[in-house]
C-alpha positions, 0 to 999 in steps of 0.5 A: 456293430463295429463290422458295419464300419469296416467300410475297406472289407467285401462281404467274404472277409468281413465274414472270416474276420467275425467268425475269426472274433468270435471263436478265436480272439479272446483276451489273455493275461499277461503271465499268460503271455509271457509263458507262452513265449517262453515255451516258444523259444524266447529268453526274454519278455517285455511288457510294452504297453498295458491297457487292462481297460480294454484287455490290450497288451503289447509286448517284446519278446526276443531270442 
């Protein structure tokens, strides 16, 4: 398991950063994210980077 590597974390955040995984960090798409920053205030998107592999996606959003 990753966690076993996170050598830097004490027992306490290591815990907060499972917990935080496993209920909270799930993958969203794209058009998902480019309409929760419009419905934030942003007028413009942009995809910076793409990688569908291992669901990362980086993105600009500006006012």
């Amino acid at each position: 398991m990753p966690q076993k590597q996170w050598h830097e974390l004490n027992n306490e955040e290591r815990e907060l950063l499972v917990e935080h995984i496993s209920t909270s960090d799930f993958p969203s798409a794209r058009d998902e994210l480019e309409q929760m920053s419009f419905d934030a205030g942003f007028n413009q998107f942009e995809s910076l980077y793409e990688d569908i592999e291992h669901s990362n996606i980086i993105v600009a959003m500006h006012k």
